[in-house]
VOGU-869204 format. One record per atom (N, C-alpha, C, O): residue number from 1; residue in one letter; chain; atom name; x, y, z. Coordinates in nm, 4 decimals. Example, Ala and Ser with C-alpha at 12.3 -4.5 7.8 and 13.67 -1.06 7.14 Angstrom:
(1 "a" "A" "N" (1.3190 -0.5690 0.7800)),
(1 "a" "A" "CA" (1.2300 -0.4500 0.7800)),
(1 "a" "A" "C" (1.3200 -0.3300 0.7800)),
(1 "a" "A" "O" (1.4236 -0.3319 0.8465)),
(2 "s" "A" "N" (1.2850 -0.2250 0.7080)),
(2 "s" "A" "CA" (1.3670 -0.1060 0.7140)),
(2 "s" "A" "C" (1.2900 0.0030 0.7870)),
(2 "s" "A" "O" (1.3409 0.1138 0.8039)),
***
This chain:
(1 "x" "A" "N" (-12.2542 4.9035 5.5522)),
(1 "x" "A" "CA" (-12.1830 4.9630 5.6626)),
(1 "x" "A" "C" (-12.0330 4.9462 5.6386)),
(1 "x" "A" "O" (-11.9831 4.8490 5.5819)),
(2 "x" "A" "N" (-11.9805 5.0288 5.6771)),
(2 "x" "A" "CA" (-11.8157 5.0253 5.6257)),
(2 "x" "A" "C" (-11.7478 5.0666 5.7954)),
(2 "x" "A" "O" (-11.7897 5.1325 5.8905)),
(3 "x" "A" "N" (-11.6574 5.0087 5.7743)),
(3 "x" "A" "CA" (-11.5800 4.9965 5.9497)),
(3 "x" "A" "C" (-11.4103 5.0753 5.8890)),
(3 "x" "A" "O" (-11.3343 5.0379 5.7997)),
(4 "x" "A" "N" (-11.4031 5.1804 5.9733)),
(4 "x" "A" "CA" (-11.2719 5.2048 5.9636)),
(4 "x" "A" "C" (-11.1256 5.1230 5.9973)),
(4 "x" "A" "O" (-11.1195 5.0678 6.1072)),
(5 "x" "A" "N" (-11.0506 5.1169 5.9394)),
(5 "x" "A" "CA" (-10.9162 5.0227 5.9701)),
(5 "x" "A" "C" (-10.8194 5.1138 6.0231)),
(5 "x" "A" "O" (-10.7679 5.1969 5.9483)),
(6 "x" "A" "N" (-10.7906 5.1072 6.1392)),
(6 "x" "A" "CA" (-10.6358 5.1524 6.2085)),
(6 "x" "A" "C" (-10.5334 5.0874 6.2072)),
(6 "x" "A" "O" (-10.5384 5.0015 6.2952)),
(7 "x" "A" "N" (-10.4171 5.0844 6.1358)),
(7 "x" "A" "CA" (-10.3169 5.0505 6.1024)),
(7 "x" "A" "C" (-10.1595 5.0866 6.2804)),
(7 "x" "A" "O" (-10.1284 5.1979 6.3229)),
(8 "x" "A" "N" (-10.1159 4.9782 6.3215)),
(8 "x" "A" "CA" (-10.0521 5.0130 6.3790)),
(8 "x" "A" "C" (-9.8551 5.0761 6.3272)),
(8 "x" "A" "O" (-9.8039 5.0574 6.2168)),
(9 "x" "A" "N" (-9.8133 5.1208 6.4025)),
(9 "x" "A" "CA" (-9.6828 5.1401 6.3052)),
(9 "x" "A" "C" (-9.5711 5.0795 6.2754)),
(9 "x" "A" "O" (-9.4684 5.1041 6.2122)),
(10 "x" "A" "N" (-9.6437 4.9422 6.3736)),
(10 "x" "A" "CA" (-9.5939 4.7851 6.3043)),
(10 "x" "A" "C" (-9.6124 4.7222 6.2117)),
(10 "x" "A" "O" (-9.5415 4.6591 6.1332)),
(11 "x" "A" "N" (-9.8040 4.7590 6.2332)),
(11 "x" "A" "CA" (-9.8183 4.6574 6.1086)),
(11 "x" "A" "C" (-9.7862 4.7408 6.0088)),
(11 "x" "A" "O" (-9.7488 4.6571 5.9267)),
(12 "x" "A" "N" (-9.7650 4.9117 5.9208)),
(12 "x" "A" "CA" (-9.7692 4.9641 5.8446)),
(12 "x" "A" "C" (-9.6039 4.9412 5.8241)),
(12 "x" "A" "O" (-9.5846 4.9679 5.7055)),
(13 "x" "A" "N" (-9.5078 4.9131 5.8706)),
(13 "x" "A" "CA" (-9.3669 4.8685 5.8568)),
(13 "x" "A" "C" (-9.4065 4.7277 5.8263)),
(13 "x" "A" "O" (-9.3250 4.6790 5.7480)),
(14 "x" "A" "N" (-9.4836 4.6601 5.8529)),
(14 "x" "A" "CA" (-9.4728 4.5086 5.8123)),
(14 "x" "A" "C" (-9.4578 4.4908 5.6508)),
(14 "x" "A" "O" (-9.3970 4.4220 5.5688)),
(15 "x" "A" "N" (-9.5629 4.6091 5.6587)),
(15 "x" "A" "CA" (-9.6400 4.5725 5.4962)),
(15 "x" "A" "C" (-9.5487 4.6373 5.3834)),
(15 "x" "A" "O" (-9.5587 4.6049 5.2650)),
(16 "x" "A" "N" (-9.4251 4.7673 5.4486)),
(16 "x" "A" "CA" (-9.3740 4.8286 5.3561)),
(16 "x" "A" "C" (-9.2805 4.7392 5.2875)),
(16 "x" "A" "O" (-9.2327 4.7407 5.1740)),
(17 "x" "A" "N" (-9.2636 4.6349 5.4215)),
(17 "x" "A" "CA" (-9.1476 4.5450 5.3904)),
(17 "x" "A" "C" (-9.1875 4.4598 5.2896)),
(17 "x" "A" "O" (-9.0926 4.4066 5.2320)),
(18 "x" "A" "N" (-9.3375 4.4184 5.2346)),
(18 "x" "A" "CA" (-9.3638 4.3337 5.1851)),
(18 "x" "A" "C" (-9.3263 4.3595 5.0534)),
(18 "x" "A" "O" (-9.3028 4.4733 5.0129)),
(19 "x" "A" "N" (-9.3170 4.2203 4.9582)),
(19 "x" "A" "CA" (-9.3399 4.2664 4.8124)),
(19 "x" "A" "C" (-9.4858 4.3456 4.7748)),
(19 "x" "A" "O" (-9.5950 4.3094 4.8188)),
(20 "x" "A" "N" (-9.4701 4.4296 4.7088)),
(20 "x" "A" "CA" (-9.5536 4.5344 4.6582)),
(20 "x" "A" "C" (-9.6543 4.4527 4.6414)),
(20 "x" "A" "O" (-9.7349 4.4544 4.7345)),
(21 "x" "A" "N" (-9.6814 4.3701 4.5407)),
(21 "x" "A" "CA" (-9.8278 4.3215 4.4920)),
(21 "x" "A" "C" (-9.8666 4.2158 4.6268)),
(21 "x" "A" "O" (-9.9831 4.1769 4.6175)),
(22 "x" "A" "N" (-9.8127 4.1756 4.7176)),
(22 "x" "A" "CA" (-9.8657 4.0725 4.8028)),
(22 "x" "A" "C" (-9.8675 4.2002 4.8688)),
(22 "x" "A" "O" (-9.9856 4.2118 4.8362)),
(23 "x" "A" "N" (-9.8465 4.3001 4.9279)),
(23 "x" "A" "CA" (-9.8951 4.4368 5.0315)),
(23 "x" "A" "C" (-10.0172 4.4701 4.9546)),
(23 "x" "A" "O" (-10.1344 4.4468 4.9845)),
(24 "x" "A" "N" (-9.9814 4.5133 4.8778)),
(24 "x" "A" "CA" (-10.1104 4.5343 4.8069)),
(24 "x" "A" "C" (-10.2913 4.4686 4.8008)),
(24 "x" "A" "O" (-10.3993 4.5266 4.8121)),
(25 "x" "A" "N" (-10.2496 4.3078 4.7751)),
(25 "x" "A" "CA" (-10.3729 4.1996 4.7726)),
(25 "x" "A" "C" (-10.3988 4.2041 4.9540)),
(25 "x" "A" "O" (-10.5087 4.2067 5.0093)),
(26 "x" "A" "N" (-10.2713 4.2040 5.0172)),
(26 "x" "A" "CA" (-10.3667 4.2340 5.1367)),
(26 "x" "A" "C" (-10.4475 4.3461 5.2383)),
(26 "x" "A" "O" (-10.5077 4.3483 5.3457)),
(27 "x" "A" "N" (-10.4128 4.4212 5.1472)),
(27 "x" "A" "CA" (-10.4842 4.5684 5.1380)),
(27 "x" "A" "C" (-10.6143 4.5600 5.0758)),
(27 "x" "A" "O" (-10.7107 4.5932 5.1448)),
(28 "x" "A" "N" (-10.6272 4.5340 4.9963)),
(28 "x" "A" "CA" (-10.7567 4.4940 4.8965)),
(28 "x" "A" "C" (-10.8339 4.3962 4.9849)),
(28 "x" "A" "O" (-10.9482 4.4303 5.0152)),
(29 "x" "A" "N" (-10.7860 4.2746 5.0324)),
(29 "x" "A" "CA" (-10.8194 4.2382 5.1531)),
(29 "x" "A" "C" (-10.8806 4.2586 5.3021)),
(29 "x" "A" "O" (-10.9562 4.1777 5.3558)),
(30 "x" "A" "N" (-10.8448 4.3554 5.3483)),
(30 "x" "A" "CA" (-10.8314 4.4432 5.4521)),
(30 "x" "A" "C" (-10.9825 4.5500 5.4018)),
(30 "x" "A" "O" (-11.0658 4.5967 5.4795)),
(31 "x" "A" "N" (-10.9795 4.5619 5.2827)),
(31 "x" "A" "CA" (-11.0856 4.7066 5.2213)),
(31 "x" "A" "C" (-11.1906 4.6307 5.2109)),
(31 "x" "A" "O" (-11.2943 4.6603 5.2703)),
(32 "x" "A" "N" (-11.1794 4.5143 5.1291)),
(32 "x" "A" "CA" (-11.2938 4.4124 5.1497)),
(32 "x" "A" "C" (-11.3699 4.4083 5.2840)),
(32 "x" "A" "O" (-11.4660 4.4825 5.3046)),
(33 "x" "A" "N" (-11.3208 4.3129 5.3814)),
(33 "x" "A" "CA" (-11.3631 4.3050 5.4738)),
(33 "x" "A" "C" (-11.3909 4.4306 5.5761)),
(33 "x" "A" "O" (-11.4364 4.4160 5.6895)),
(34 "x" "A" "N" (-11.3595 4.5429 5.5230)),
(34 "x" "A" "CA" (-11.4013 4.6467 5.6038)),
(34 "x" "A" "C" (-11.5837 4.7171 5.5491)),
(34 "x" "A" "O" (-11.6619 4.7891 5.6111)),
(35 "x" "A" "N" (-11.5926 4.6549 5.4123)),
(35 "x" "A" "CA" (-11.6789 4.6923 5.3522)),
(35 "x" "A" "C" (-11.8003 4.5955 5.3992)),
(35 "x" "A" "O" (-11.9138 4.6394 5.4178)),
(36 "x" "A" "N" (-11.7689 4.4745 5.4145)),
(36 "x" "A" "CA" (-11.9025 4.3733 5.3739)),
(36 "x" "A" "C" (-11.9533 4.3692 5.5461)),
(36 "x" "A" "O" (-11.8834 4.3856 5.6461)),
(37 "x" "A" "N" (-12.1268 4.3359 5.5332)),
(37 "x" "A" "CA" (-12.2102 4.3432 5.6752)),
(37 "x" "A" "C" (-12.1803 4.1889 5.7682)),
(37 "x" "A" "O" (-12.2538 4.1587 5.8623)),
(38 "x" "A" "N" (-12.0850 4.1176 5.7331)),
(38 "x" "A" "CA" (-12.0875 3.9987 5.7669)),
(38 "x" "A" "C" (-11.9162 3.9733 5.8062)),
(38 "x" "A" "O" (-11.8649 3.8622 5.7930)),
(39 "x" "A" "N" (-11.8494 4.0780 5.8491)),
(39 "x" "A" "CA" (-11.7294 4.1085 5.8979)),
(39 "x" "A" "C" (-11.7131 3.9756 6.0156)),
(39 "x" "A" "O" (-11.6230 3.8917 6.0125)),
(40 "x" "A" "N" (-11.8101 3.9814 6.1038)),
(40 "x" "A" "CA" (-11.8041 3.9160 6.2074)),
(40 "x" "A" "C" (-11.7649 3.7561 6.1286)),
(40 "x" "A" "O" (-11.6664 3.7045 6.1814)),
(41 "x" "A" "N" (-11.8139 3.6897 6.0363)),
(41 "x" "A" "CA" (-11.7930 3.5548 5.9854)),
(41 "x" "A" "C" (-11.6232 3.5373 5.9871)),
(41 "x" "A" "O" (-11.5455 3.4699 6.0547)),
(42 "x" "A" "N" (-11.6084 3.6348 5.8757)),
(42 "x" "A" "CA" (-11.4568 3.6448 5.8753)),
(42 "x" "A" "C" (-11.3817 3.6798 5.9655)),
(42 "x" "A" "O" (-11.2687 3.6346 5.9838)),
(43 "x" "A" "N" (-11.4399 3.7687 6.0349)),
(43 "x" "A" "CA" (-11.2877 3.7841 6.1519)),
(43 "x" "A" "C" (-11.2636 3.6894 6.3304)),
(43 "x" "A" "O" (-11.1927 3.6976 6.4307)),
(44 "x" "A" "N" (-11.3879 3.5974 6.2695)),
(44 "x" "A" "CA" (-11.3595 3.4716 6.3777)),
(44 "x" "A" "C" (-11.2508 3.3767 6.3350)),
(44 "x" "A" "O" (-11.1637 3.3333 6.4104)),
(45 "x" "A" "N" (-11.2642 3.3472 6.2016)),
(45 "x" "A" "CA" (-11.1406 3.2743 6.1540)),
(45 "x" "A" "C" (-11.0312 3.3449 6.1438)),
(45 "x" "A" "O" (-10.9368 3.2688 6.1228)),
(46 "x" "A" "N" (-10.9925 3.4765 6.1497)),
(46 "x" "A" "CA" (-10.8901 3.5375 6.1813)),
(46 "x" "A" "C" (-10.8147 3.5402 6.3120)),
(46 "x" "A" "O" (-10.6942 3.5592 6.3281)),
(47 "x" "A" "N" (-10.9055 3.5182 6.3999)),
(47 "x" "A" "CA" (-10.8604 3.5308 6.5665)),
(47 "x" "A" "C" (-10.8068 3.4175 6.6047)),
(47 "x" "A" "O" (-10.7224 3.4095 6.6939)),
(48 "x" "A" "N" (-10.8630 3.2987 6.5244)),
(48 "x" "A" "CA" (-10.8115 3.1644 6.5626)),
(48 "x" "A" "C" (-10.6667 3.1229 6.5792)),
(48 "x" "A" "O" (-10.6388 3.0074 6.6114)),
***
């Protein structure tokens, strides 16, 4: 199951600001966890 990601036009200014390869890994990041059935594990430790 794959979950779509909405980007706000904060966070998409956050990330332009970032260095390229750390925007990047957390993009890859972001694609990950949009992909895997066990989203919920990870995004409890995110909320914390």
């Amino acid at each position: 199951m794959k979950f779509e990601i909405d980007f706000t036009p904060q966070a998409e200014d956050d990330l332009i600001r970032l260095d390229k390869t750390i925007a990047q890994n957390i993009l890859n990041k972001i694609d990950w966890l949009s992909h895997t059935e066990h989203y919920y594990v990870y995004n409890t430790s995110l909320l914390n």
